[in-house]
N, C-alpha and C positions, 0 to 999 in steps of 0.2 A: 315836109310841109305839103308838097304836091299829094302824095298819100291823103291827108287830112281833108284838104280841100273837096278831092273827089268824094270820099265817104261823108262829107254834108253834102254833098251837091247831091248825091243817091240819096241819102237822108230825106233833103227836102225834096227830093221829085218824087218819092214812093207815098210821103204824108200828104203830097197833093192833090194822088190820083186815088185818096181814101174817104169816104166818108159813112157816119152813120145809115146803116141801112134805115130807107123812106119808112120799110112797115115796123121798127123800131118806136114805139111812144112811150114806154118807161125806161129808165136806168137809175142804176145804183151807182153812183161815181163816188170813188174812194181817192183821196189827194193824200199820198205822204209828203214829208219835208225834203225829203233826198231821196236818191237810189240806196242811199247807205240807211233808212230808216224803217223801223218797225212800227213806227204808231203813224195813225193814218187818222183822216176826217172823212166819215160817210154821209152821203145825204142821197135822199129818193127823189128822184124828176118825172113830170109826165110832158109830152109832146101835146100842145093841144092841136083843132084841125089847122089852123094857120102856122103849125109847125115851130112855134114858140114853145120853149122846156120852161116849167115851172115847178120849182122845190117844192114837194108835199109832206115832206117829211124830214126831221134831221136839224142840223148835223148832228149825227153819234161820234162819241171818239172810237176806236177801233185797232186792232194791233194785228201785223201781219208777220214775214218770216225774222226771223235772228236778225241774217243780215242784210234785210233789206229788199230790193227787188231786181228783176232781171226779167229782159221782155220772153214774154210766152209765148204758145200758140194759140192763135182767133183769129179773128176774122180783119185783123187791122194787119198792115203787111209789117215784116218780119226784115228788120235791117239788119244785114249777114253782118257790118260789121259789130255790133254790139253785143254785149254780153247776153246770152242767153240762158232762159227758164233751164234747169236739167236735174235729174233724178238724184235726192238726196245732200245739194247744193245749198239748204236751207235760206232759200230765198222766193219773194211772192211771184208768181209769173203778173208781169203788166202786161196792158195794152186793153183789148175792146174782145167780151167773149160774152155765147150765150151765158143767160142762167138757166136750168135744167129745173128735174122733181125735189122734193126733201125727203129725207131721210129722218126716223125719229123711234124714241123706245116707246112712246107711247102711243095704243090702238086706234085713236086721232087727234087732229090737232087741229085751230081754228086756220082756215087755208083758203084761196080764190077755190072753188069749185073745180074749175080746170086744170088747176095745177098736181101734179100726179105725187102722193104721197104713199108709202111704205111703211107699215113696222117694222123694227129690225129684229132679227132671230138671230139666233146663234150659226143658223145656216146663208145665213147672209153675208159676204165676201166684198171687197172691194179690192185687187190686185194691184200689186204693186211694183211686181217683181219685172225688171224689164225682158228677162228672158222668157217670160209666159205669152203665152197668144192670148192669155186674159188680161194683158195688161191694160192697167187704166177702164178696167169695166168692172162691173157690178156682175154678181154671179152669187148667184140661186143653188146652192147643192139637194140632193134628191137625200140626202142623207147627213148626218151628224157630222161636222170636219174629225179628218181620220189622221191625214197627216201633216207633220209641219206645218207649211205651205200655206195651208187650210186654216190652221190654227192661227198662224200670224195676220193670215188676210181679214178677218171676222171682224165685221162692223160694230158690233155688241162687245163691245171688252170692258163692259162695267164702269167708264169715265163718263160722269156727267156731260163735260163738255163737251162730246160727240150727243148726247142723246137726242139733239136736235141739230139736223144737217141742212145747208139748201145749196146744191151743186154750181160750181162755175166750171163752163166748160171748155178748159185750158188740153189744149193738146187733142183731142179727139174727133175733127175732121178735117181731111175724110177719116180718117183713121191714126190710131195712136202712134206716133211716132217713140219706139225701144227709147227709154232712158231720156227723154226730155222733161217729164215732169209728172205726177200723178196725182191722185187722190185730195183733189182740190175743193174744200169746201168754204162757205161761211157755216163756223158754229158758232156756240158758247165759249166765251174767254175763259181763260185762266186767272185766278188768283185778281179777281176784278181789275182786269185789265194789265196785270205788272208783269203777264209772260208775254213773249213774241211765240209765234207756232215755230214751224218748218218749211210750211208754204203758204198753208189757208189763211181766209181774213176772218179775226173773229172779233165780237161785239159782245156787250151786256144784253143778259138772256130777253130782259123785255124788249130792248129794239129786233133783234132778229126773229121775237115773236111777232112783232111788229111789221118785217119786212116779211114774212113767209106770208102772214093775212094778205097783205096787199098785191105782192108780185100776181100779176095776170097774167096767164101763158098767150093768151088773146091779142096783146100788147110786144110781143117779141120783146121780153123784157132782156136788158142785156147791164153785165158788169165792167165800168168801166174803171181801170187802177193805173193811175200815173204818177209821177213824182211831180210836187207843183209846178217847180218850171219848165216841165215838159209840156204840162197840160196846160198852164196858159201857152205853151207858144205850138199848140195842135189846134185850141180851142177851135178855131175860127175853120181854119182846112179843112178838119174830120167833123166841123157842123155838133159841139161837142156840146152837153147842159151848159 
């Protein structure tokens, strides 16, 4: 019981000294039913100057890992005792993280001007492996993938629902922590919503064409995924949409 008591007392004293960073005015808040759940509710927020978030978009339904979710790495702080994001655990990392560039097979796509987009090649890598120093990064080869390694990493593997990416960024500041979680995106659902991923959050192709238009890098747009009763009882601390 004493045990318990303490790990909420850290609990609540880490979510008090958190909140949305000021130059944050967009988020995409994602609410599942449980830690044990895969389908999720998304909707797009903007910060106006007086610092009021208003819905601009949404709600989509959304599906995230198997089973359910487990806190990540970002910028919201990380309570050692709870379960955490890790490599191949088939769960969504939660908590408050940037969103990054997209990724996509086609030569462009309708995008914020700012926001850094890709085609993907066959040379194009996203690692996975936690024993590589490439982990969790995106890598460019000078040359055709030769081996394994290379082959498995490849962004382009002919699934629609990869063909359009927009990165959340779990785990990767300052740097990748081996084995806690990788290759985190919002794409294209499966099987119109009836698969869970392995860790990404995915939606119906027109809303995430929807959300890639709009996200502003301008805006320090960020990803926020909580289980509902977490997030109403953070809302108010971490200043949340």
């Amino acid at each position: 019981m004493v045990r318990q008591l303490c790990a909420c007392f850290l609990l609540a004293h880490l979510a008090s000294a958190f909140e949305l960073p000021q130059s944050s005015s967009q988020a995409v808040v994602g609410i599942a039913k449980s830690w044990q759940s895969s389908h999720l509710t998304m909707s797009l927020y903007e910060r106006d100057a007086e610092g009021s978030w208003h819905r601009i978009d949404g709600p989509w339904r959304g599906r995230c890992a198997k089973k359910g979710l487990a806190w990540g790495r970002g910028l919201h702080p990380l309570p050692l005792t709870a379960p955490q994001k890790a490599e191949g655990d088939w769960r969504a990392p939660a908590g408050v993280f940037h969103i990054g560039g997209a990724w996509g097979y086609q030569k462009s796509i309708k995008k914020h001007p700012k926001l850094p987009y890709r085609q993907v090649t066959t040379r194009d890598l996203w690692v996975e492996d936690p024993a590589s120093k490439h982990y969790n990064r995106h890598l460019i080869l000078k040359h055709e993938p030769r081996e394994p390694w290379q082959k498995k990493a490849q962004m382009r593997q002919n699934d629609y629902p990869h063909s359009l990416k927009l990165f959340i960024g779990h785990n990767v500041v300052p740097r990748p922590i081996p084995g806690a979680g990788s290759s985190i995106f919002f794409h294209i659902w499966r099987g119109d919503g009836a698969k869970p991923t392995s860790g990404c959050t995915t939606m119906h192709e027109t809303h995430l064409r929807t959300l890639v238009a709009k996200i502003d890098p301008g805006r320090n747009p960020l990803y926020i995924l909580l289980p509902e009763s977490d997030y109403k009882r953070l809302r108010g601390t971490w200043r949340l949409p």
